[in-house]
C-alpha positions in Angstrom: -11.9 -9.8 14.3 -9.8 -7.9 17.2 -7.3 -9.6 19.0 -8.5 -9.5 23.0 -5.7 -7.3 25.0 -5.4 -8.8 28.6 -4.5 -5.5 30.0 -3.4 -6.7 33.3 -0.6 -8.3 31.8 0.7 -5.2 30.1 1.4 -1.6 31.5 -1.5 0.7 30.0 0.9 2.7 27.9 1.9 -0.5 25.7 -1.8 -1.4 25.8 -3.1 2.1 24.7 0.1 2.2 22.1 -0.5 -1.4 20.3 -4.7 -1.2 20.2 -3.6 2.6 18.5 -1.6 1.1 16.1 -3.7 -1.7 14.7 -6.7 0.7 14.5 -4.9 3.4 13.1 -3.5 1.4 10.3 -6.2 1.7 7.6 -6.3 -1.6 5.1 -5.4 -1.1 1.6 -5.4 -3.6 -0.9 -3.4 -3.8 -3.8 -5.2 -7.5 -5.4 -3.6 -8.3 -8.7 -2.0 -5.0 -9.3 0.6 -6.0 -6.6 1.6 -9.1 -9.0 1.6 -6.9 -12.0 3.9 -4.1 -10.3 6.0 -6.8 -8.6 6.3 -8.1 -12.6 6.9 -4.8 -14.4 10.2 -3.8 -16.0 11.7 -0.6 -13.9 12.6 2.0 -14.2 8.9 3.3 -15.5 7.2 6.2 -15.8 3.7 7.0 -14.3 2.6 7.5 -17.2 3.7 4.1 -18.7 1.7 2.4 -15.5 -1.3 4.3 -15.9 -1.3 3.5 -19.7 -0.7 -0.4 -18.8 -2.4 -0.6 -15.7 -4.6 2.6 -15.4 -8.3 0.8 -14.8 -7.0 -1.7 -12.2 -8.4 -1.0 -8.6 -6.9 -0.2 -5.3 -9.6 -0.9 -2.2 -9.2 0.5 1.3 -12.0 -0.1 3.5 -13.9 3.0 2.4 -13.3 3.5 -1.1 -12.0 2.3 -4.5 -9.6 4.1 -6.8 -8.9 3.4 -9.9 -4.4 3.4 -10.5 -5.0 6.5 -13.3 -6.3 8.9 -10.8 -3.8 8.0 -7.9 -0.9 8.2 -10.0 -2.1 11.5 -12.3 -0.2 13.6 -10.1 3.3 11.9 -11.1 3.3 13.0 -14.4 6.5 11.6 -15.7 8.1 10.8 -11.8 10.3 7.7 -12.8 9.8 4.7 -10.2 12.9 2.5 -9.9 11.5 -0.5 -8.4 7.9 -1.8 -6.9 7.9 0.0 -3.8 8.6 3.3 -5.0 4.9 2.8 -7.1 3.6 1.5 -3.5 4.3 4.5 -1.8 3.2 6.4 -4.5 -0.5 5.1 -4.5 -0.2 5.1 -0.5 0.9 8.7 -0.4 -2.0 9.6 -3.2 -4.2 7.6 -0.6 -3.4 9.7 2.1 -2.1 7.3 3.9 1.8 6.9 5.3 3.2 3.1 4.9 0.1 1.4 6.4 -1.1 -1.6 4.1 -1.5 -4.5 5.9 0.0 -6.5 2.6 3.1 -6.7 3.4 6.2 -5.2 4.2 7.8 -2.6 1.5 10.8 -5.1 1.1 8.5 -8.3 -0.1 7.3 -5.6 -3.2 10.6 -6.8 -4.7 10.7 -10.1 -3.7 9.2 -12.1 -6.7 7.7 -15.4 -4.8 9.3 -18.6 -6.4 
């Protein structure tokens, strides 16, 4: 649910520029694959995450991909850490750094 913007308190530009950036942001959710990339020994290939992880499912509000088909482009592109796979599968998306999930830094931050 939308937050309520009580524009009277702000000046229209900061309105306009906040309610742009929430609904511009399009959701995309990572589910267990986040864990399993969080997990994963790096550096790894593409190619080694599409062979281990290839049938689990990335959901933005519109569709569902499979990891295979987002990351068949990398052919052998070596990903150092986490985030470098996030912004693989966001790029392949077609989307800049926009999932609501978190921040690029908690991708490799284990939780303890």
């Amino acid at each position: 649910m939308p937050l309520a913007v009580d524009r009277d308190r702000m000046s229209s530009d900061n309105a306009e520029h906040d309610l742009e950036a929430h609904d511009s942001a399009p959701a995309v959710t990572f589910g267990p694959l986040k864990q399993a990339l969080r997990e994963h020994r790096y550096p790894v290939t593409a190619a080694e995450l599409i062979e281990q992880y290839g049938a689990a499912a990335v959901e933005t509000p519109t569709k569902t991909a499979r990891l295979d088909g987002l990351l068949e482009d990398c052919g052998e592109t070596q990903f150092r850490n986490p985030s470098e796979v996030r912004a693989a599968v966001l790029d392949a998306l077609g989307h800049a750094d926009a999932s609501p999930e978190a921040a690029a830094d908690e991708w490799t931050e284990l939780r303890r």
